[in-house]
C-alpha positions as CSV (number, residue, x, y, z in Angstrom):
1,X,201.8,26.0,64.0
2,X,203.0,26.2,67.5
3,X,204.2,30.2,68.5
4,X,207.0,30.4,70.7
5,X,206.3,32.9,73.7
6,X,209.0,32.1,75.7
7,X,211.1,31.7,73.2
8,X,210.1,35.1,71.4
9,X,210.3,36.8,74.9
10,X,213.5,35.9,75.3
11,X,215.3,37.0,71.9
12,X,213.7,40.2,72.9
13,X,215.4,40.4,76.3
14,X,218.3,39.4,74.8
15,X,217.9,42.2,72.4
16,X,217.2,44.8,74.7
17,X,219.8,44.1,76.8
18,X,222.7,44.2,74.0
19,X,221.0,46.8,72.2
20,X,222.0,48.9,75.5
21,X,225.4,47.4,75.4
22,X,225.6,48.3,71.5
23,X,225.0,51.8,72.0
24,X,227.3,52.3,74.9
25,X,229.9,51.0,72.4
26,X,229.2,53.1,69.9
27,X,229.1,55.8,72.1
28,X,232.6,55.1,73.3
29,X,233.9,55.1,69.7
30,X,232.4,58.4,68.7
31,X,233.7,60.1,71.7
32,X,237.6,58.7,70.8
33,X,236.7,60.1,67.1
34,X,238.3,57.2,65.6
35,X,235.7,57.3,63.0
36,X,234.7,60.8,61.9
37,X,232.5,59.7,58.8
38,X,228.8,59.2,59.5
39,X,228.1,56.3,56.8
40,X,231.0,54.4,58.6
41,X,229.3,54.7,62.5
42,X,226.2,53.5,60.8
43,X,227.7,50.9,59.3
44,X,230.1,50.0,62.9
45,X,226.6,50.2,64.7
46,X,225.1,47.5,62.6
47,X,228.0,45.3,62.8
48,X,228.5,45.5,66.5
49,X,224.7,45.5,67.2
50,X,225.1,41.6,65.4
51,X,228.3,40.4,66.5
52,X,226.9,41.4,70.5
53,X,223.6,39.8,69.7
54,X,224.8,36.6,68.2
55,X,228.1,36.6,70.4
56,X,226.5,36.6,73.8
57,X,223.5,34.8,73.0
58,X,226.2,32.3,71.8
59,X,228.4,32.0,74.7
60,X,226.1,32.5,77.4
61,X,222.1,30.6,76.5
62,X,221.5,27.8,75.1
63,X,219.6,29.0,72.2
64,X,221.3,27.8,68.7
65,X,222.3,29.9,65.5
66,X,218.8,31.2,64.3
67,X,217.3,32.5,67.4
68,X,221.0,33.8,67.8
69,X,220.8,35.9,64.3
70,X,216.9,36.8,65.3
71,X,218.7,38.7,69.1
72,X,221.4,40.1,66.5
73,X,218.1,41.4,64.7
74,X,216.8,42.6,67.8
75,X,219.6,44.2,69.1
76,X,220.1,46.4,65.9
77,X,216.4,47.7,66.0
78,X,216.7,47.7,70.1
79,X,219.7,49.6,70.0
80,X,218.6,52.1,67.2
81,X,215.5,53.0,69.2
82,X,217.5,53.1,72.7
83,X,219.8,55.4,71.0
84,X,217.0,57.8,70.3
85,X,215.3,57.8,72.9
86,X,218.3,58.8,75.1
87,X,219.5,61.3,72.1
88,X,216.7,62.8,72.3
89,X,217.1,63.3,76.4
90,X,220.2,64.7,76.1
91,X,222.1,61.7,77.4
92,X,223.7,60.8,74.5
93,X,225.1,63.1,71.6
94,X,225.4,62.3,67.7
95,X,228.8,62.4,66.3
96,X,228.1,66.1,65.0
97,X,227.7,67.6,68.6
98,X,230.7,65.8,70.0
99,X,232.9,67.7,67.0
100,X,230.9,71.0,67.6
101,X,232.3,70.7,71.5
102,X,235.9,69.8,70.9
103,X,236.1,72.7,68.1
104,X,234.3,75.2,71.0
């Protein structure tokens, strides 16, 4: 058995860097409150966290369907974590604080 680095570095890159697209995305959509129901962002996040991993891996590497799915992977935990992180510094606000604001 042969491991990959390069290969593993890059899904991980690839990851990282749609996992920060992901949550600016989600972001947006939570500040237009086009979805006010929690379960639904969750679900959005996951979806667009894939369809951005597999999507630009796709279009723009030549790395095929699997390593595709593993970014889309990537990007969901990448983005998850991202999103914390800058939640918790104040950069980025949960759905519940963005109400809380327009109600103020």
């Amino acid at each position: 058995m042969i491991f990959k680095f390069d290969l593993f570095a890059s899904t991980l890159w690839l990851g990282l860097l749609c996992g920060t697209l992901s949550s600016l995305a989600i972001q947006k959509i939570k500040q237009t409150k086009l979805i006010s129901n929690k379960k639904r962002i969750i679900l959005l996040s996951a979806f667009i966290d894939f369809i951005l991993g597999i999507g630009i891996t796709l279009q723009f590497t030549n790395l095929n369907l699997s390593a595709s799915l593993c970014v889309g992977l990537f990007t969901y935990i990448g983005a998850e974590t991202i999103y914390e992180k800058l939640k918790s510094k104040g950069i980025m606000k949960s759905l519940n604080d963005i109400l809380k604001e327009e109600k103020e």
